[in-house]
Legacy VTK file of the C-alpha trace (Angstrom):
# vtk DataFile Version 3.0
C-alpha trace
ASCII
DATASET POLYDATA
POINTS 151 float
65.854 2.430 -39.270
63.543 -0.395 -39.282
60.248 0.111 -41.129
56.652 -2.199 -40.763
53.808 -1.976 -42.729
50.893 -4.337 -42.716
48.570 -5.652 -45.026
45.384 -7.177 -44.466
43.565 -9.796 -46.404
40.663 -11.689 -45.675
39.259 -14.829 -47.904
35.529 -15.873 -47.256
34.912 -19.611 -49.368
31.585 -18.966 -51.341
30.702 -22.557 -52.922
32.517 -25.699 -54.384
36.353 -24.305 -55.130
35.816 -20.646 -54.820
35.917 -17.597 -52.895
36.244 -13.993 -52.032
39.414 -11.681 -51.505
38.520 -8.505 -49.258
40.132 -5.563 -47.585
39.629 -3.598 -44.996
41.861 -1.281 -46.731
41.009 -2.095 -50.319
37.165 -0.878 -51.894
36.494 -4.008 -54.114
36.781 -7.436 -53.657
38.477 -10.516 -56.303
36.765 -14.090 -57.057
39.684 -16.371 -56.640
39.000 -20.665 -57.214
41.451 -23.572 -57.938
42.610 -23.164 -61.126
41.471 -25.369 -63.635
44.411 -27.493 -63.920
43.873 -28.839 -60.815
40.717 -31.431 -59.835
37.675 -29.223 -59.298
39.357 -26.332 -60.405
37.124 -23.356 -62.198
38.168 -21.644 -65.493
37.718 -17.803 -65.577
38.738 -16.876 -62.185
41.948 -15.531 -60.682
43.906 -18.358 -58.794
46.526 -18.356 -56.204
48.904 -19.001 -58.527
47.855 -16.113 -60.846
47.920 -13.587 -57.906
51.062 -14.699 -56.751
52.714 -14.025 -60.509
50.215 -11.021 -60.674
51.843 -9.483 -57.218
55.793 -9.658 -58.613
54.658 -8.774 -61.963
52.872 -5.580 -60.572
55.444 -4.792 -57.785
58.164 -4.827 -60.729
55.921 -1.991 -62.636
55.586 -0.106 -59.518
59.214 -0.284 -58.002
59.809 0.671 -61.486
57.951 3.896 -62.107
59.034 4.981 -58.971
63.085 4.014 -59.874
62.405 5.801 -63.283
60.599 8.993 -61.626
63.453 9.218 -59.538
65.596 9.038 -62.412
64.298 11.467 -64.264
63.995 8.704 -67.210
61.679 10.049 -69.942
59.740 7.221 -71.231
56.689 6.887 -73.680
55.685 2.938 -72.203
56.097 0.374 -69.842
54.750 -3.091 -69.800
55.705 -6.165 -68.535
54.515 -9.842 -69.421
54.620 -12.522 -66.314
54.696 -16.251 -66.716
55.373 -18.754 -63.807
56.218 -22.046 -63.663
54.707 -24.800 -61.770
56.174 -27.789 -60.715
57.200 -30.625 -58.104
59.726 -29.830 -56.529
61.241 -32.466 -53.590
57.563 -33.731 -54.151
55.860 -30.375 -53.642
53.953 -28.177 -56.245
55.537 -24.408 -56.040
55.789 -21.915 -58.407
59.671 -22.615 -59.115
60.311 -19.499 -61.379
58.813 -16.428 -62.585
59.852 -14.807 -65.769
59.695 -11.287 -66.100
59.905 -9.342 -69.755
59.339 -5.866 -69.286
59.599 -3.434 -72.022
60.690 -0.151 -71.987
59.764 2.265 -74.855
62.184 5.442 -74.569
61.622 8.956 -76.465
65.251 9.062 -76.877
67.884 6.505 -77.821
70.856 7.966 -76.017
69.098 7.161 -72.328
68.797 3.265 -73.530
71.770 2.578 -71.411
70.315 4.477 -68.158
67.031 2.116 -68.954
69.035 -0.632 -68.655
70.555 0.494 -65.549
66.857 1.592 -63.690
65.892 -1.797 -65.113
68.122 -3.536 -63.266
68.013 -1.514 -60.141
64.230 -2.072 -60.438
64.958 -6.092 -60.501
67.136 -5.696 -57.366
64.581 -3.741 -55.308
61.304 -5.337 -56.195
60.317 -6.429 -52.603
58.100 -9.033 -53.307
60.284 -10.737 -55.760
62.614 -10.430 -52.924
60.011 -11.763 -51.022
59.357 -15.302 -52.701
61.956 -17.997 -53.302
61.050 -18.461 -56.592
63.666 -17.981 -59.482
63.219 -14.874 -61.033
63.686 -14.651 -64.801
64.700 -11.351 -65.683
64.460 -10.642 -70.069
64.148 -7.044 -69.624
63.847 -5.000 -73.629
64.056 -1.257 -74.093
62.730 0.001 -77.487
62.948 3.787 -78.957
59.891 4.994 -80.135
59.909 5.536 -83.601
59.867 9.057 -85.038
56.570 10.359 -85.806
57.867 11.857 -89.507
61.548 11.758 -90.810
63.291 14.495 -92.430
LINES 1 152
151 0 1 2 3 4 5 6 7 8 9 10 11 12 13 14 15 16 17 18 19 20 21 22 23 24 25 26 27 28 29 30 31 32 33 34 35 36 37 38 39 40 41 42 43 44 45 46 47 48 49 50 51 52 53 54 55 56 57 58 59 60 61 62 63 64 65 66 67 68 69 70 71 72 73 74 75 76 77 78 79 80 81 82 83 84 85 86 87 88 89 90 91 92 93 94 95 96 97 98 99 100 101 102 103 104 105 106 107 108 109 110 111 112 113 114 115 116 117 118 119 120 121 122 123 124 125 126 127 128 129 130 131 132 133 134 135 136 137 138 139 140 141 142 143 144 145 146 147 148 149 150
């Protein structure tokens, strides 16, 4: 069964090296610019190359609660830092690898092993890191939350 979904995105340049993401799906809009490494580029603002980290960092928590939910995996926190790497590569700038470190904090230690596991699974199905042909760095941690009081 083949499956297609679309998604539409319009950019509209507003002055100098910036502009406006919209939707006709979405209800607000994002500034993006050049980022400020680059000539012209504007501090402050989401770039292309944040967004582009941003969307497999975010797809990774989604395709995540969605593995977990499925798995029944009791959890009191997720989070996951994103950093990507810039480079030439055959003389053209790409983002060249993304590194993800998600952490997992559990209620119980005996399901640190299923974590593992659903993190993993949620590696292997993130569709926009299987989208992008950057190297993705994969550090996943899974913490149990500490006990409240001890006996």
């Amino acid at each position: 069964m083949s499956i297609e979904h679309f998604y539409d995105v319009a950019v509209k340049w507003k002055a100098g090296r910036t502009g406006v993401l919209s939707s006709t799906e979405l209800d607000n809009t994002i500034e993006v610019a050049t980022p400020p490494q680059f000539p012209n580029g504007v501090p402050g603002i989401w770039s292309p190359e944040h967004l582009l980290v941003a969307a497999v960092n975010s797809c990774f928590m989604t395709t995540f609660l969605s593995v977990a939910d499925n798995s029944k995996l009791r959890y009191h926190s997720f989070e996951c830092a994103a950093k990507g790497k810039l480079e030439t590569v055959e003389g053209k700038y790409m983002i060249s690898e993304i590194t993800l470190n998600p952490v997992v904090e559990l209620e119980n230690e005996e399901d640190r092993e299923r974590a593992i596991r659903i993190l993993q699974k949620t590696e292997a199905n993130c569709l926009i890191s299987n989208s992008v042909k950057s190297k993705i760095i994969f550090e996943p941690e899974v913490k149990v939350a500490a006990l409240a009081h001890h006996s």
